[in-house]
VEXLOLO-547290 format. One record per residue (C-alpha): residue number from 1; residue in three letters; y, z, x. Coordinates in steps of 0.05 Angstrom, whole numbers, plus 32768, in hexadecimal, padded with zeros to 4 digits. Each point is the difference from the previous one (the first is absolute). Layout:
<rs>
<num=NUM, residu=ALA, Y=Y, Z=Z, X=X>
...
</rs>
This chain:
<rs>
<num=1, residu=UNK, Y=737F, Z=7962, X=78F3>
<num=2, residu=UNK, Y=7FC2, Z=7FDA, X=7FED>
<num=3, residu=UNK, Y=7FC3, Z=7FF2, X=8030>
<num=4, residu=UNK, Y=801A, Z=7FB8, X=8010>
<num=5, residu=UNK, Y=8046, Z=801A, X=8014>
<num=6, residu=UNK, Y=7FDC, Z=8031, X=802E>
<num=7, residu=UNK, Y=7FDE, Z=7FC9, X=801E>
<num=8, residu=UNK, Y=803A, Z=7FD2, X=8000>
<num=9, residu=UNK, Y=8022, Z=803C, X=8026>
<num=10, residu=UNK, Y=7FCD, Z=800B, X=8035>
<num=11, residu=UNK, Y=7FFE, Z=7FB1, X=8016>
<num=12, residu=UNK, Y=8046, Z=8004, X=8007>
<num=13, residu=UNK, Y=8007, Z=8034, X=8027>
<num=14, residu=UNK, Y=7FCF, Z=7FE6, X=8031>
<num=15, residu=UNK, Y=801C, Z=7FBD, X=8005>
<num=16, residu=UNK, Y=8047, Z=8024, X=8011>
<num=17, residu=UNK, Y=7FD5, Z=802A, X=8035>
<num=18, residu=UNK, Y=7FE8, Z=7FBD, X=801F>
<num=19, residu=UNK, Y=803C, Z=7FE2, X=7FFC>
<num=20, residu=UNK, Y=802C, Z=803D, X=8022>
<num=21, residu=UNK, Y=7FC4, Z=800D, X=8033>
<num=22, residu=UNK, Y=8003, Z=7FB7, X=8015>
<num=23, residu=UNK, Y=8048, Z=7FFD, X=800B>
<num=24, residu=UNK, Y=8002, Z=8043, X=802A>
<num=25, residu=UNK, Y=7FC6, Z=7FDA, X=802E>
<num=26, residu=UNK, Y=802F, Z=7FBE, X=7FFF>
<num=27, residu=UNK, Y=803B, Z=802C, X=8013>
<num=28, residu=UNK, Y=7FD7, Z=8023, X=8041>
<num=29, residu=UNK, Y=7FE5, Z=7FBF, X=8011>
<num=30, residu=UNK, Y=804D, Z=7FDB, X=7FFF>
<num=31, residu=UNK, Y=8016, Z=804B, X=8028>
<num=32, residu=UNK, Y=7FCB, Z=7FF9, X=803C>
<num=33, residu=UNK, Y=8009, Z=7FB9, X=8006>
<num=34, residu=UNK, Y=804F, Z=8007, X=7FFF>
<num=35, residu=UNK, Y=7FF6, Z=8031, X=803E>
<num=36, residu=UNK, Y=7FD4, Z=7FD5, X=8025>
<num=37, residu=UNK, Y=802E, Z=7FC1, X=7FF6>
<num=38, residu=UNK, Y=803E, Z=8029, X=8016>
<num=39, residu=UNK, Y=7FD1, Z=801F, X=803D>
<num=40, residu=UNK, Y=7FEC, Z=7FBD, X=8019>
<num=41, residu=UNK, Y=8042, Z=7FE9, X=8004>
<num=42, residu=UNK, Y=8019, Z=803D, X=8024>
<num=43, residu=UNK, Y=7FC4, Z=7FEF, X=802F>
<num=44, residu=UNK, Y=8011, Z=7FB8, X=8014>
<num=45, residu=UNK, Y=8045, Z=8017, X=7FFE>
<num=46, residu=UNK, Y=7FF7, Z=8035, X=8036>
<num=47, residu=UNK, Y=7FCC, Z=7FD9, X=8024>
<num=48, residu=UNK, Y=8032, Z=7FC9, X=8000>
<num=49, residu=UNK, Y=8039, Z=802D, X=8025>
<num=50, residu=UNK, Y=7FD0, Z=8012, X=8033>
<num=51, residu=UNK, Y=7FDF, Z=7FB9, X=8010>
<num=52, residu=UNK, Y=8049, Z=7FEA, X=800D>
<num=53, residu=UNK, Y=801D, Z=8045, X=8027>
<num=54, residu=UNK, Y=8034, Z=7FFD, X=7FC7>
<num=55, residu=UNK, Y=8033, Z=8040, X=800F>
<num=56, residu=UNK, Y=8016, Z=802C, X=7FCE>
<num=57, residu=UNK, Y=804B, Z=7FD9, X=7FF0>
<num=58, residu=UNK, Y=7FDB, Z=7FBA, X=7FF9>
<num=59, residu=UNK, Y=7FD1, Z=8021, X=7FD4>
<num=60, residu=UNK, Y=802F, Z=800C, X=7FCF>
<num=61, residu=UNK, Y=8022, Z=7FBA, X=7FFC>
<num=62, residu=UNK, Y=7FB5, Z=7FE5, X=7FF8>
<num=63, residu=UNK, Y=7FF5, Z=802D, X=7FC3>
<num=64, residu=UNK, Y=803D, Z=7FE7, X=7FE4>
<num=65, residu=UNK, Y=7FF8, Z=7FB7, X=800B>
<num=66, residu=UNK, Y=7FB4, Z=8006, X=7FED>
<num=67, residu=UNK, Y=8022, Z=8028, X=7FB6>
<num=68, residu=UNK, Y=802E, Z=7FC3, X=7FF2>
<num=69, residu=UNK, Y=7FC0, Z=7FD2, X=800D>
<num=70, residu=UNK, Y=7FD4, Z=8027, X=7FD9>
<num=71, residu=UNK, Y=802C, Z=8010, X=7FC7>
<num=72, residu=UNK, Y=8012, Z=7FB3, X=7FEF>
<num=73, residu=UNK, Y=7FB8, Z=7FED, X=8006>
<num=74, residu=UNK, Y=7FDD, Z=803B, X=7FDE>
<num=75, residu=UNK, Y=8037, Z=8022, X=7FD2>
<num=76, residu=UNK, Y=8010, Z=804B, X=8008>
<num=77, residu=UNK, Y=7FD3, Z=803C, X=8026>
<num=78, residu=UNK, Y=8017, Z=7FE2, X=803A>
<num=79, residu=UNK, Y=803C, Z=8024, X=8019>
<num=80, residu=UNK, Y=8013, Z=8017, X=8047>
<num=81, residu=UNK, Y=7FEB, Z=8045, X=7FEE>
<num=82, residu=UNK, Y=7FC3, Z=7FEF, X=7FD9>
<num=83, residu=UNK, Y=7FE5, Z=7FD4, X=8046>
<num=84, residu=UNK, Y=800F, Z=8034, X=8025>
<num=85, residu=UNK, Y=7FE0, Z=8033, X=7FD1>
<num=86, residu=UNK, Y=7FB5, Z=7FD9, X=7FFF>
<num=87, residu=UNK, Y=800F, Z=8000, X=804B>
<num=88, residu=UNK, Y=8005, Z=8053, X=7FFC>
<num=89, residu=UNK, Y=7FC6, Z=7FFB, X=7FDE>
<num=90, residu=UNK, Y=7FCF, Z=7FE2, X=802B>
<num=91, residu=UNK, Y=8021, Z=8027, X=803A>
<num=92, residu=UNK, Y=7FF2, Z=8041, X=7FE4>
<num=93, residu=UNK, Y=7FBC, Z=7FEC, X=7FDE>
<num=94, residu=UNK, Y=7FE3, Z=7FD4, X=8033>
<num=95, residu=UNK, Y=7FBF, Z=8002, X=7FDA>
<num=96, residu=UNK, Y=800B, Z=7FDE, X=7FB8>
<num=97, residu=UNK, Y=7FC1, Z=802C, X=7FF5>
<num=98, residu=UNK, Y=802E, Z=803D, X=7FEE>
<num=99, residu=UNK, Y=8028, Z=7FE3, X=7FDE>
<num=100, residu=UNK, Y=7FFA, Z=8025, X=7FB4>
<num=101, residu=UNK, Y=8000, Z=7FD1, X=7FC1>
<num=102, residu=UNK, Y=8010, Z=8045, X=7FD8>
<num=103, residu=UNK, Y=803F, Z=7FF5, X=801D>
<num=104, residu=UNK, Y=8032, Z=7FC4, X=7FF9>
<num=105, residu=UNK, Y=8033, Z=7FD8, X=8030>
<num=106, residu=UNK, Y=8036, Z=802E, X=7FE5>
<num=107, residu=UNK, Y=7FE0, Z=8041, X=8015>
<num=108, residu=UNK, Y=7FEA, Z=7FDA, X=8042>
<num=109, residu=UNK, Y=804C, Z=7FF4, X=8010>
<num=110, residu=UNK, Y=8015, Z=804C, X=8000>
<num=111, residu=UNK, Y=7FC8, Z=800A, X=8025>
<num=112, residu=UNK, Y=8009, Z=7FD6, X=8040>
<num=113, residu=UNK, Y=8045, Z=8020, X=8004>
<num=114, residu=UNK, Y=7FDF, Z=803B, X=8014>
<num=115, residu=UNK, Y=7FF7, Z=8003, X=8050>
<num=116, residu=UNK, Y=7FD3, Z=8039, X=8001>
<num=117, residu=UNK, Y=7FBA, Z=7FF2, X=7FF6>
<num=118, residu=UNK, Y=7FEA, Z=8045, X=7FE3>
<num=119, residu=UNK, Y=803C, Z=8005, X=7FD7>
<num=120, residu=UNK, Y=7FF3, Z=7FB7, X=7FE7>
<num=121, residu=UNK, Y=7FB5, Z=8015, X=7FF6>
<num=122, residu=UNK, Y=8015, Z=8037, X=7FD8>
<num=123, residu=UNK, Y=8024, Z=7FD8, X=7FCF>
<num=124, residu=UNK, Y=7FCF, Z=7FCB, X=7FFA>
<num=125, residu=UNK, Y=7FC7, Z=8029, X=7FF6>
<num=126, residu=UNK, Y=802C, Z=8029, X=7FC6>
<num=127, residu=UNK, Y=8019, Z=7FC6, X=7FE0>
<num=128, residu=UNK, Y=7FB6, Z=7FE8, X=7FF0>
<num=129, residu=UNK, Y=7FEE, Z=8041, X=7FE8>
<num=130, residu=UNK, Y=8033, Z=801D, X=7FDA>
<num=131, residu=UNK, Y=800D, Z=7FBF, X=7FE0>
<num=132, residu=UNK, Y=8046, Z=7FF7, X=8015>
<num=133, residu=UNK, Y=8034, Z=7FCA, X=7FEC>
<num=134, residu=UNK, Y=8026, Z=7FE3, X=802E>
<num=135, residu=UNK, Y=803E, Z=8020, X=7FE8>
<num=136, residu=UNK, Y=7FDC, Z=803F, X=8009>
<num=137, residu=UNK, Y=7FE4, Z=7FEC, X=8048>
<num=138, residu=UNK, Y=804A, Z=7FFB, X=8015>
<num=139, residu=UNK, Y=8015, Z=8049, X=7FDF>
<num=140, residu=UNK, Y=7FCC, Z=801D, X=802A>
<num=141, residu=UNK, Y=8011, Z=7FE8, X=8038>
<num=142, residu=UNK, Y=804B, Z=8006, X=7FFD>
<num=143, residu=UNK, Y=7FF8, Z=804E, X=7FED>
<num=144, residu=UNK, Y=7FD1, Z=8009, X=8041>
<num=145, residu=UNK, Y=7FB9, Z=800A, X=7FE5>
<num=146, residu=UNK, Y=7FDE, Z=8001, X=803A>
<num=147, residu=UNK, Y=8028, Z=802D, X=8025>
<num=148, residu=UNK, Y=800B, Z=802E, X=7FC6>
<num=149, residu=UNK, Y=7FAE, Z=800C, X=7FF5>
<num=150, residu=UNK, Y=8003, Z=8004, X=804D>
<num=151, residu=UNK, Y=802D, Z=8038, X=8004>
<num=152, residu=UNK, Y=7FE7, Z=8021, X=7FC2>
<num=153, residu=UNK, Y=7FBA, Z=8012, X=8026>
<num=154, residu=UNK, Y=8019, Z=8036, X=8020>
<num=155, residu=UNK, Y=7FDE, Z=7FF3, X=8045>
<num=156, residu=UNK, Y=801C, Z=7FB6, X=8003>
<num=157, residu=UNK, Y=7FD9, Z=7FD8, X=803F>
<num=158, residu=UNK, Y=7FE0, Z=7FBE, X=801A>
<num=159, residu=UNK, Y=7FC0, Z=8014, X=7FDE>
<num=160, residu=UNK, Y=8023, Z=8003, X=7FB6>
<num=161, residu=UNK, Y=8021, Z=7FC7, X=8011>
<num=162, residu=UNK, Y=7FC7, Z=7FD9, X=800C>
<num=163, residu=UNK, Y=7FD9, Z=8010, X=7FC3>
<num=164, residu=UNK, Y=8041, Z=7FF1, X=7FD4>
<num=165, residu=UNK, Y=7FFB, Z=7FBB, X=8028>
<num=166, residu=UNK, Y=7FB5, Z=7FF0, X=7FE8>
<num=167, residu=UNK, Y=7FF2, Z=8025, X=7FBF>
<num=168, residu=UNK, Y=8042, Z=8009, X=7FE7>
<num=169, residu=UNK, Y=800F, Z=803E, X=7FDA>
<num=170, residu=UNK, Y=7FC2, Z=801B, X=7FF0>
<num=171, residu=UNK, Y=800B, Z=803C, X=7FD0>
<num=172, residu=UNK, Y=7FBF, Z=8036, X=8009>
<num=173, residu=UNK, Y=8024, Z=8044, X=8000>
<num=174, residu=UNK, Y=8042, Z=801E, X=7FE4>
<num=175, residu=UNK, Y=8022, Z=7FFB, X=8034>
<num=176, residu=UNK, Y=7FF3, Z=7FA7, X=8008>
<num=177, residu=UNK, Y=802A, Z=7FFA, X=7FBD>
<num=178, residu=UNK, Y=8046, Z=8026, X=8029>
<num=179, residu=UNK, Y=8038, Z=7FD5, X=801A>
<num=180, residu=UNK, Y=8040, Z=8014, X=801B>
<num=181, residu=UNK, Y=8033, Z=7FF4, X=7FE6>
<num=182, residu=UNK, Y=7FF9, Z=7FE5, X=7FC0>
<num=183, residu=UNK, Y=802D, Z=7FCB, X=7FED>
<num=184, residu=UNK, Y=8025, Z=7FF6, X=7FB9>
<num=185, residu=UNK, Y=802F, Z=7FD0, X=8011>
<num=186, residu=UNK, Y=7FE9, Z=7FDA, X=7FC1>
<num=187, residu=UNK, Y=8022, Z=8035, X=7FD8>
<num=188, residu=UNK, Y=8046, Z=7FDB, X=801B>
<num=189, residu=UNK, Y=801E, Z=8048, X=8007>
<num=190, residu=UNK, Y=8038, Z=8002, X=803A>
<num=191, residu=UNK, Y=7FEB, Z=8026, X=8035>
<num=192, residu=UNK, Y=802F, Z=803F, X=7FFA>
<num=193, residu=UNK, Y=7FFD, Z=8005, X=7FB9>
<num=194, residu=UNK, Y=7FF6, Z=804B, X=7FE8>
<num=195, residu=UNK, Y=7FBC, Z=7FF5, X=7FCE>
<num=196, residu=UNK, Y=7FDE, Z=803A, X=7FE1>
<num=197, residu=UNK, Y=7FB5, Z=8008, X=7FFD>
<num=198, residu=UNK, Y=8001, Z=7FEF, X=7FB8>
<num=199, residu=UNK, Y=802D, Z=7FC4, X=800B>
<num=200, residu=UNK, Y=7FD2, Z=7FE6, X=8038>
<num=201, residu=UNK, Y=7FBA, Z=8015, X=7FD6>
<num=202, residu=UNK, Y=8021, Z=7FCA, X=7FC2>
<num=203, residu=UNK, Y=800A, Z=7FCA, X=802C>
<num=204, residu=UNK, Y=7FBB, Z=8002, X=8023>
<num=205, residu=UNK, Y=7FEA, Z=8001, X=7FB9>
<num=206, residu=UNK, Y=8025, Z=7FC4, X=7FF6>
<num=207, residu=UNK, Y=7FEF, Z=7FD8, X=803A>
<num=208, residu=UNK, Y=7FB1, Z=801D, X=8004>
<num=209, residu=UNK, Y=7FE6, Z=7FBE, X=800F>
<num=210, residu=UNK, Y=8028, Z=8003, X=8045>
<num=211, residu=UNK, Y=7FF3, Z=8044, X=7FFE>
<num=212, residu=UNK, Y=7FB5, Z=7FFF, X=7FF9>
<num=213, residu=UNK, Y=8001, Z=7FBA, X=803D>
<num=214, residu=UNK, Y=802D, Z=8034, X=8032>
<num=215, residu=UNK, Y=7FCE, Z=803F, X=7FF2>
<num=216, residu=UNK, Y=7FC4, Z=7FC8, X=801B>
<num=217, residu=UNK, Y=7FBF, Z=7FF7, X=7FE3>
<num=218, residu=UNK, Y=7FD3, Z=8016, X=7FC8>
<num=219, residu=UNK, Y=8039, Z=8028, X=7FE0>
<num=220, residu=UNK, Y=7FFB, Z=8005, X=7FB8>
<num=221, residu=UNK, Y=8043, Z=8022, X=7FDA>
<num=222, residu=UNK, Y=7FE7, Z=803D, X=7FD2>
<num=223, residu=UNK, Y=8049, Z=8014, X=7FF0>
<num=224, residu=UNK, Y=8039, Z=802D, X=8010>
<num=225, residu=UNK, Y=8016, Z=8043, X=7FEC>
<num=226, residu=UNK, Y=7FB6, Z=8016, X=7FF3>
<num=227, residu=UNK, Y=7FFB, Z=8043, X=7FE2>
<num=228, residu=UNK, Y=7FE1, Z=803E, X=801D>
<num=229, residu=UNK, Y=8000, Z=803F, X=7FDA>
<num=230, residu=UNK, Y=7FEB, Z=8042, X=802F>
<num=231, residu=UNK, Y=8007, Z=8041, X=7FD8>
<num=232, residu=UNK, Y=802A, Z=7FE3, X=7FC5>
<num=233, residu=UNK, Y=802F, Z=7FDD, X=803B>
<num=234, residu=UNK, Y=8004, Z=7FB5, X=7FFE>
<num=235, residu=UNK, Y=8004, Z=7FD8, X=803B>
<num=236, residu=UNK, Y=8011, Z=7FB9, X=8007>
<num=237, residu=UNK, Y=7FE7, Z=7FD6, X=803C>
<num=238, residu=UNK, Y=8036, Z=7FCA, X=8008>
<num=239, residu=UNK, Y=7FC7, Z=7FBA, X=8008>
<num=240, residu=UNK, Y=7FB8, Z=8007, X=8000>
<num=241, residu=UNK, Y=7FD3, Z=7FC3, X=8017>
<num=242, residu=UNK, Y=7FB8, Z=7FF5, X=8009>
<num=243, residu=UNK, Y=7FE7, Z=7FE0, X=803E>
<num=244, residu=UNK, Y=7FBA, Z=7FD8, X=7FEB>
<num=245, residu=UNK, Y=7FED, Z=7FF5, X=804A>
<num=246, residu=UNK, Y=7FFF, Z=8045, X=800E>
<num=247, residu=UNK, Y=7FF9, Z=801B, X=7FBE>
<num=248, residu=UNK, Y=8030, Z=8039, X=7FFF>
<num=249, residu=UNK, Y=803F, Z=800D, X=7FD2>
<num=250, residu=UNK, Y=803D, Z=7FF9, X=802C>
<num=251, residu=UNK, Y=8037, Z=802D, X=7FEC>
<num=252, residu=UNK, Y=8047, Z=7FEA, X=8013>
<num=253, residu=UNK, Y=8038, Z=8034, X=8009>
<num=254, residu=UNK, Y=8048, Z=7FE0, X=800E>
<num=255, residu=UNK, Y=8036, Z=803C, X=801C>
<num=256, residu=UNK, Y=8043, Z=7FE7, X=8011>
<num=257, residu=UNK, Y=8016, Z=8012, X=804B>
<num=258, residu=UNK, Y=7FD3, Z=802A, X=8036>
<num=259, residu=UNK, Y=7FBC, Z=801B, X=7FF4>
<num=260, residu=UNK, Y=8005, Z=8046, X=7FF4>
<num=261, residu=UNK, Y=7FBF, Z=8033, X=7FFE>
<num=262, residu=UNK, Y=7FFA, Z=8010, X=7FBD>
<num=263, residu=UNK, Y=7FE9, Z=7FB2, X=7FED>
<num=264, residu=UNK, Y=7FC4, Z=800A, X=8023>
<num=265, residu=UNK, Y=7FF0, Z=8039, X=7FE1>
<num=266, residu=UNK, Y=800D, Z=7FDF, X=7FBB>
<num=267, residu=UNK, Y=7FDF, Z=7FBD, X=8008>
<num=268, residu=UNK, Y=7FC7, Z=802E, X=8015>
<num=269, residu=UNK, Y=7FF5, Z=801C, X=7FC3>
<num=270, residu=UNK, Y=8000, Z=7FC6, X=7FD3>
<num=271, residu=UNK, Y=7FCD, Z=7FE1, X=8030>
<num=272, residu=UNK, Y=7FD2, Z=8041, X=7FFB>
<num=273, residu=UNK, Y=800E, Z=7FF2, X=7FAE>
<num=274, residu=UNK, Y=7FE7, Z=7FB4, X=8005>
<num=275, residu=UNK, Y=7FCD, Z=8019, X=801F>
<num=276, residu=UNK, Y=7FEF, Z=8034, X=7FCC>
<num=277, residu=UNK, Y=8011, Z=7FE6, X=7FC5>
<num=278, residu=UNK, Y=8006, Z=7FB3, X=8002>
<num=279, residu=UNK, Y=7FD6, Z=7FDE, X=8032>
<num=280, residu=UNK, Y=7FBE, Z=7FEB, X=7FE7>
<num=281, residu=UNK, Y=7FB8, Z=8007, X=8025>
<num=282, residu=UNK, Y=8008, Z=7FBE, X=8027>
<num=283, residu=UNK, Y=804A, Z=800D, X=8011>
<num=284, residu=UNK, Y=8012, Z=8014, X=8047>
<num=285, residu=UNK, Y=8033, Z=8038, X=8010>
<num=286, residu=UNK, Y=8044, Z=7FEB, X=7FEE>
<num=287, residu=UNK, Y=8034, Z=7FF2, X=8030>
<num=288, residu=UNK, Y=8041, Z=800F, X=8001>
<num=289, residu=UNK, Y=8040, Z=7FE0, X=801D>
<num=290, residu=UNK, Y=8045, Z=801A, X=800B>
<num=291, residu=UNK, Y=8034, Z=7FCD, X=8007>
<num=292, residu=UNK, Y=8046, Z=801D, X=8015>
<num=293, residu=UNK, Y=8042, Z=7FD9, X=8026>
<num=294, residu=UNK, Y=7FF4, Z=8024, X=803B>
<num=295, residu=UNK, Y=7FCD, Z=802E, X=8020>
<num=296, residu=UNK, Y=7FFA, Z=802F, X=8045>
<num=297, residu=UNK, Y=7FB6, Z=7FFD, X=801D>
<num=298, residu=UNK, Y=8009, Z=8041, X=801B>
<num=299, residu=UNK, Y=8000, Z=8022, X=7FB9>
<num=300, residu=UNK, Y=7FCD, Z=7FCD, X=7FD8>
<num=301, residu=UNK, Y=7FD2, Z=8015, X=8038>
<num=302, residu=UNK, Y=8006, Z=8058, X=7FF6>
<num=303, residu=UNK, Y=800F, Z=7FED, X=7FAF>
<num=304, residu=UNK, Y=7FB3, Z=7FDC, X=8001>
<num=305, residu=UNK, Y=7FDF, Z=802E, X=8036>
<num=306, residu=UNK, Y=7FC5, Z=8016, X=7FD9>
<num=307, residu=UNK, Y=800E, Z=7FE6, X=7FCC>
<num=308, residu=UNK, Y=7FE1, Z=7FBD, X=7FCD>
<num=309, residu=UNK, Y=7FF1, Z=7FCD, X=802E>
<num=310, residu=UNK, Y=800D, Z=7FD2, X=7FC9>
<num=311, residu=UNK, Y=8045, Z=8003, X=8006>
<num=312, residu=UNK, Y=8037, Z=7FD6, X=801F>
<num=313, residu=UNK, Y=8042, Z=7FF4, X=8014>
<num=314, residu=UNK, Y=802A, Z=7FC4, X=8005>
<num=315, residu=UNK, Y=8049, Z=7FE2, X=7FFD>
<num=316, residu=UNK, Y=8011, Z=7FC8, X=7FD5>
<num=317, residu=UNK, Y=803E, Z=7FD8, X=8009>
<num=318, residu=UNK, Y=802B, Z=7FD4, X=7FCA>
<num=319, residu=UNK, Y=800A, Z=7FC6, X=8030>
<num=320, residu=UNK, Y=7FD6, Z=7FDA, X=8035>
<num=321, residu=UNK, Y=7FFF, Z=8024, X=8045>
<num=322, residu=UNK, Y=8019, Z=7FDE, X=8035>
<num=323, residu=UNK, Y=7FC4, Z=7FEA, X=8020>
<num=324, residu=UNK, Y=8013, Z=7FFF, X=804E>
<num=325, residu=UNK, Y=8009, Z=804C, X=7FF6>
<num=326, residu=UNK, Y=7FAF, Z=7FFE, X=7FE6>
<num=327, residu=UNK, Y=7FEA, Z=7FDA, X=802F>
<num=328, residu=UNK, Y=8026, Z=8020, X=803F>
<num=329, residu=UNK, Y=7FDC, Z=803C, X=7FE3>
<num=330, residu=UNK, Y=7FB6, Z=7FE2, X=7FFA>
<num=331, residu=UNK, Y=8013, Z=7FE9, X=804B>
<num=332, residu=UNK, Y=801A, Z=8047, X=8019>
<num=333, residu=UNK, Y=7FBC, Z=8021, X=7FDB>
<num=334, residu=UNK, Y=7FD4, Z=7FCE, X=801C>
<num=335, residu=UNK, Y=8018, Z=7FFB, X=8041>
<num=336, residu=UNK, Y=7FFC, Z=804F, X=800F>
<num=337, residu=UNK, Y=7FBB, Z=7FF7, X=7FDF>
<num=338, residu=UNK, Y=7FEA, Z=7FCC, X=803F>
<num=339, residu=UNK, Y=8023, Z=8030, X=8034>
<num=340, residu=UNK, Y=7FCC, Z=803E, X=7FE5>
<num=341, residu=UNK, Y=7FC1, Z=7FCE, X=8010>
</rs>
């Protein structure tokens, strides 16, 4: 390529920056003001109902007859549920201030449905930092998110549930990354299927992206069935990832059934060979998680009794959890938590 071609190259490439930065501004702006236009009508909407006393029944007949209006004079967006969606919005963000123009109508409409403001905090504040779609917005919160990092902390009570509310998920040791259960229901394997551990490790493989969104954030996949040779033995550790928040390998061991002993004891020793052999000078000690159907506290807690703190237990599950059983549990932790204070 001559010198002019080069050149030719470079403008082009700039102009195509321009052109894609512009449109992502356009976008935002078209986003935020979108919000605000479906805000303000929630606002004179719900200002309207309480000028006139309107009760709840009459309310509905005026969203309907205010649709048909709407619709014929304005085209679609206007639907029953839409109205009564901007109204949701400006009753749960009374302050168009926090309203985020990261996030769009669509995300804005699974939100509202949520009555609980931490839990609806929670999402918010994930769904503008990880990024998420709104497709992936709604997985989250149909496989119980919140109540799953919740639970996961081990010492579950108003104080984690509070920062969850206002920072989100913040991931600063090993143990931030944990949730329990983990959910592969987008594997589509029926619940009471028998699966080996090889069967399960190739369709993780196959589905990593889902994988890598359900393990949380800054997870990196290294690979699976990652040799280690001790005395002329080779070893294989079923998934290894690298976590760039906390920069540490994370070594993944899947066992069919209960946790038994003897896994700690082996995860163990291909975390003290990461350590050894594999992490560089910048890396942090590796951590290790083992993910089994089923698991009895009493015996994770004498199998890790002295033992790496890096290590971890958890269940993971092939379909969504019902989520009244998670959150009757948050609720029974929590509330024995207010009746120590």
């Amino acid at each position: 390529m001559n010198e002019k071609n080069i050149s030719d190259t470079n403008l082009i490439n700039e102009i195509k920056r321009i052109v894609s930065e512009s449109r992502k501004k356009a976008i935002r702006k078209i986003n935020t003001e979108s919000l605000l236009m479906y805000w303000n009508i929630g606002k004179v909407i719900v200002e309207f109902e309480q000028q006139g006393n309107i009760r709840a029944e009459y309310g509905k007949s005026l969203l309907i007859t205010i649709s048909r209006k709407l619709s014929k004079d304005l085209g679609k967006g206007f639907s029953r549920s839409n109205l009564q969606n901007m109204r949701l919005l400006y009753l749960n963000y009374p302050k168009c201030q926090t309203l985020s123009g990261k996030l769009s109508w669509s995300h804005y409409c699974e939100l509202i449905s949520i009555s609980e403001f931490e839990k609806r905090s929670f999402y918010e504040i994930e769904s503008q930092n990880a990024n998420w779609s709104v497709r992936e917005l709604k997985r989250q919160i149909e496989s119980s998110l919140f109540e799953r990092l919740l639970l996961s902390k081990g010492k579950t009570n108003k104080e984690e549930l509070l920062k969850l509310a206002h920072k989100g998920n913040e991931i600063q040791v090993p143990a931030d990354i944990l949730k329990d259960p983990y959910v592969f229901e987008f594997l589509g394997i029926p619940e009471r299927k028998p699966l080996l551990e090889k069967e399960l490790e190739r369709k993780l493989i196959r589905h990593i992206e889902n994988f890598l969104l359900e393990l949380g954030k800054g997870f990196m996949f290294v690979g699976s069935q990652q040799r280690i040779t001790l005395n002329n033995t080779h070893y294989f550790v079923d998934m290894v990832f690298y976590n760039k928040i906390l920069k540490s390998y994370v070594l993944i061991d899947l066992k069919k059934g209960k946790l038994k002993p003897e896994h700690i004891g082996q995860i163990n020793a291909y975390l003290n060979y990461y350590k050894t052999e594999i992490n560089d000078i910048d890396d942090n000690p590796p951590i290790g998680i083992i993910l089994c159907t089923s698991k009895d506290e009493i015996v994770a807690e004498y199998a890790l009794g002295g033992i790496n703190t890096q290590i971890f237990t958890s269940k993971y599950v092939l379909y969504i959890p019902k989520k009244e059983e998670l959150i009757k549990e948050v609720k029974l932790v929590l509330d024995s938590d207010i009746g120590r204070c």
